[in-house]
C-alpha positions in Angstrom: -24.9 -231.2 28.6 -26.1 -227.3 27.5 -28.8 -225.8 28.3 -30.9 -226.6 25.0 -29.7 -230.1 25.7 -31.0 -230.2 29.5 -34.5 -228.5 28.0 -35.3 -230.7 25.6 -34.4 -233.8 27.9 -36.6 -232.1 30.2 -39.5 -232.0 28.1 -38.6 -235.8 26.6 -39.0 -236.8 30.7 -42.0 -234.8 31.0 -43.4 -236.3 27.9 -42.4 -239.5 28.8 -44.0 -239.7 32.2 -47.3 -237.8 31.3 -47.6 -241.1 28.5 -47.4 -243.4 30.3 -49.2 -242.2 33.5 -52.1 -242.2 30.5 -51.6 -246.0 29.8 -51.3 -246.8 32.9 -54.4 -245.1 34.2 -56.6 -245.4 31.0 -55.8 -248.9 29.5 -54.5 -250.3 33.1 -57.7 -249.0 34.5 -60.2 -250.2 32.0 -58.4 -253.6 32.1 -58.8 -253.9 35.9 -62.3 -253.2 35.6 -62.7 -255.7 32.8 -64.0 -253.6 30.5 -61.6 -254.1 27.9 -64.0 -252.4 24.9 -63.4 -249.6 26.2 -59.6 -249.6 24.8 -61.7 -249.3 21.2 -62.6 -245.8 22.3 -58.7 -244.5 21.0 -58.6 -247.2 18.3 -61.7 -249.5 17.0 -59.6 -252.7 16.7 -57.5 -252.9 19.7 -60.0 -255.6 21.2 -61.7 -258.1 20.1 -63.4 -261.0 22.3 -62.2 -264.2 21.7 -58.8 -263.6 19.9 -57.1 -263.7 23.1 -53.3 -263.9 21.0 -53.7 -261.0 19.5 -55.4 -259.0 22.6 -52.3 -259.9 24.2 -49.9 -259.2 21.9 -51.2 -255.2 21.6 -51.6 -255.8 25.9 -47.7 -256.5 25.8 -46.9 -254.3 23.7 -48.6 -251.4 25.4 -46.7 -252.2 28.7 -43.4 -252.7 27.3 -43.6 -249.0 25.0 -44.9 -247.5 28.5 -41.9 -249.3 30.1 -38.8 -248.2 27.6 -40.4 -244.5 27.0 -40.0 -244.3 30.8 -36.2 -245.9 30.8 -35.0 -243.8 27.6 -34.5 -240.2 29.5 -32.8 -241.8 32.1 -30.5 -244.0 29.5 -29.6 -240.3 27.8 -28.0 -239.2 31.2 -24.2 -238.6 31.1 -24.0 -239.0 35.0 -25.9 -242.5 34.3 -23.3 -243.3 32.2 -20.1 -242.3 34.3 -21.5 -242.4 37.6 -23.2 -245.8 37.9 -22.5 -247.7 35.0 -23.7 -250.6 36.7 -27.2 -249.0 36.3 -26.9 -247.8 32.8 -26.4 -251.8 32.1 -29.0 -253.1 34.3 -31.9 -250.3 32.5 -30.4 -251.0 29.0 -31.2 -254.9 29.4 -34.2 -253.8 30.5 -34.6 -251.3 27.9 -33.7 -253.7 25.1 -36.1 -256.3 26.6 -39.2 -254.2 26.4 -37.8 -253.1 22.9 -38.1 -256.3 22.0 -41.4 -257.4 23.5 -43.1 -254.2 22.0 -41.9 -254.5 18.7 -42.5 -258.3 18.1 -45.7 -257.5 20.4 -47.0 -255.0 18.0 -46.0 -256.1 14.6 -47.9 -260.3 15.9 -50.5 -258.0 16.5 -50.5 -256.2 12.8 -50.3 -259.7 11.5 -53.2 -261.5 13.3 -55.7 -258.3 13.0 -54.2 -256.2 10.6 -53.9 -251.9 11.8 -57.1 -249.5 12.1 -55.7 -247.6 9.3 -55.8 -251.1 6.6 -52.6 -252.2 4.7 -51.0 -249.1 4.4 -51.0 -248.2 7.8 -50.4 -252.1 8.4 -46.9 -251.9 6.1 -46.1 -248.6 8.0 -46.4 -249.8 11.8 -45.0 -253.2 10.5 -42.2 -252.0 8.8 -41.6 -249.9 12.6 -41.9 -252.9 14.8 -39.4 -255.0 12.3 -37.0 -252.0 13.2 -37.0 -251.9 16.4 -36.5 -255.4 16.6 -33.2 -254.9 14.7 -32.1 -252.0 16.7 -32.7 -253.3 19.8 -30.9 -256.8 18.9 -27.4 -255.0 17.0 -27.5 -252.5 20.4 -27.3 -255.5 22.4 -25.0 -257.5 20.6 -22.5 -254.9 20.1 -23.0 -254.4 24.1 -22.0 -257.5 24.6 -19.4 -257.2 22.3 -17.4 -254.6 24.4 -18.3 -252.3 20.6 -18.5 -249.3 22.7 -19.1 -247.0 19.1 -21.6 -249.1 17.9 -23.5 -250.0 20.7 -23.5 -246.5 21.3 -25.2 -245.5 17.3 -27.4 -248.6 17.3 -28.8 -247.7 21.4 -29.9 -244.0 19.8 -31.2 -245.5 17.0 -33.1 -247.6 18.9 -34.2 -244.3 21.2 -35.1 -242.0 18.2 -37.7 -245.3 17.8 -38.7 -245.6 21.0 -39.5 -241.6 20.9 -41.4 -242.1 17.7 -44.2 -243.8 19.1 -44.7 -240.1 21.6 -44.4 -238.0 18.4 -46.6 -240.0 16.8 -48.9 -237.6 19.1 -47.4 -235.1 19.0 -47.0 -234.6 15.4 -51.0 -235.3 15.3 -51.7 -232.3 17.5 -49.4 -229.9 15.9 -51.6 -230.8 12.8 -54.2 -230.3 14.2 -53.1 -227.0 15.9 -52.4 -225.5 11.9 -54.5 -227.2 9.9 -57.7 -228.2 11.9 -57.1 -231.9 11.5 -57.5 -231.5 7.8 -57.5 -235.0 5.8 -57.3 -236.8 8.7 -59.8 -239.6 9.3 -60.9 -240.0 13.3 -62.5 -243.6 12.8 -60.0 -245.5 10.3 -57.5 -243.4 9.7 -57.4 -243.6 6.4 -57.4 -240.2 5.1 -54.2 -238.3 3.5 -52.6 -237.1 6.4 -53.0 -240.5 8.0 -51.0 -242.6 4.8 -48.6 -239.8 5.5 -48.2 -240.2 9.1 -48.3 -243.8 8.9 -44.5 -243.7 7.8 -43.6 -240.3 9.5 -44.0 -240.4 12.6 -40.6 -242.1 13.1 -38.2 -242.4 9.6 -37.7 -238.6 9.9 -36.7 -239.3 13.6 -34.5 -241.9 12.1 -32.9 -239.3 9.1 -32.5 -236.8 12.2 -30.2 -239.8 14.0 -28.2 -240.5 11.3 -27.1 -237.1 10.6 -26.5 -236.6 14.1 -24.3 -239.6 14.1 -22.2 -238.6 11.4 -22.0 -234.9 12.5 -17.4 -233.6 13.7 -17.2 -233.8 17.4 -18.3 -230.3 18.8 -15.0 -228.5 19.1 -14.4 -229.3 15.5 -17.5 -228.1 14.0 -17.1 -224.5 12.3 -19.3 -221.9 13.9 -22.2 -222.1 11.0 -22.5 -225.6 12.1 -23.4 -225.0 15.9 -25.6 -222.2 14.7 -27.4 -224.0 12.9 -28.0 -226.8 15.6 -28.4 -224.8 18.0 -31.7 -223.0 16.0 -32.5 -226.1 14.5 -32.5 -227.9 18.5 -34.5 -224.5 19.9 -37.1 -224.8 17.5 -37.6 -228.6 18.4 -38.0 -227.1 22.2 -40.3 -224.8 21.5 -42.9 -227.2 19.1 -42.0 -230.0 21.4 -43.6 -227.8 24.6 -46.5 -226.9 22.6 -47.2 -230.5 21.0 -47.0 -232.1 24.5 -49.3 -229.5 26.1 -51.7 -230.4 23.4 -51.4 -233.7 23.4 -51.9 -233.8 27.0 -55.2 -231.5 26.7 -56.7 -233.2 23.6 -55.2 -237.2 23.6 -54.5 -237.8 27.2 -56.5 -236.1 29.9 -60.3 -236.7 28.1 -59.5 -240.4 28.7 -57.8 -240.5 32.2 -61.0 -238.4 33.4 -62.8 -240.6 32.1 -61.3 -243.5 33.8 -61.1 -241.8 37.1 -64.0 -239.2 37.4 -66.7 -240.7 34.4 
């Protein structure tokens, strides 16, 4: 792994944990105390008394995403991989379990009560459930399969999903760093930059993946070629340690104090 490599898994790790150390504390917290309203402070519809199917569905599928965002860096390890395959397997059915849960989880959850953002951002988030559904399932069949190749481009498919729902943030507060927030709508999210981000935040991801997949093994490319990645992988470093510091300041840590100290 090179350096850039071991930087931005750093910061995918860091990421990772500071997210769900949120969930757990904000949404775990709240729940605990039974004052489950309070999960409308981030998003106006997440509950609603009395439709207990879809409470739970967005409850599961808040605990599975926490669960594979912290598996994924850990799946991306080499060493995993050679050292204690037995491991690697174990996580990935456990990986591709909470894939599953979270995706069906949140798209049931689109279709009983419909997203905060209305049918576009419904179509959006739908359309990003149904594929990590069908990530998750072709990674585990072709595991099964002994289709070492294709498990291997459907399981980083399936992570460059998984990561989507932390850029989602991210990408948020690096707009919000340039812009001001501009055409973005805090209640509904209905505004321009919300339609646009409603699709976004992971088929990008997804383009990225699919390049990368197709890209000459590294001692064939030509020298342009690793120049290019190598800028192209820096400059994701460098806006990836800014987006999560923001994300920490201005998503994260408002409600965690609040759960702990308010």
């Amino acid at each position: 792994m090179s350096r850039l490599a071991r930087v931005h898994w750093l910061l995918i790790a860091i990421g990772a944990v500071a997210w769900v150390c949120y969930i757990a504390i904000y949404y775990g917290g709240m729940a605990l105390r039974g004052e489950w309203e309070s999960w409308n402070l981030v998003l106006h519809n997440l509950y609603s008394p009395g439709e207990a199917l879809a409470n739970l569905s967005i409850g599961l599928h808040l605990v599975a995403g926490a669960l594979i965002t912290l598996i994924a860096p850990l799946q991306l390890l080499p060493g995993v991989r050679a050292r204690a395959p037995k491991v690697h397997r174990v996580l990935g059915r456990i990986y591709i379990g909470a894939a599953l849960i979270a995706g069906i989880g949140g798209t049931l959850f689109i279709l009983l009560r419909g997203a905060v953002g209305g049918p576009v951002m419904s179509v959006g988030f739908g359309l990003y459930g149904v594929l990590v559904v069908i990530a998750a399932l072709l990674a585990l069949r072709h595991a099964r399969r002994r289709e070492l190749v294709q498990h291997r481009a459907w399981a980083l498919r399936l992570f460059a999903l998984g990561l989507s729902s932390l850029l989602f943030r991210y990408e948020y507060s690096l707009w919000g760093l340039f812009t001001g927030m501009a055409t973005h709508d805090p209640v509904d999210f209905r505004g321009a930059i919300d339609f646009a981000m409603d699709f976004f935040f992971y088929l990008p991801t997804l383009a990225v993946t699919e390049v990368y997949l197709r890209l000459p093994p590294r001692e064939r490319r030509p020298a342009w070629l690793r120049l290019l990645i190598s800028t192209i992988v820096g400059l994701g470093a460098l806006f990836g340690a800014v987006a999560l510091i923001l994300a920490a300041l201005a998503w994260w840590w408002p409600k965690i104090d609040l759960t702990l100290f308010g």
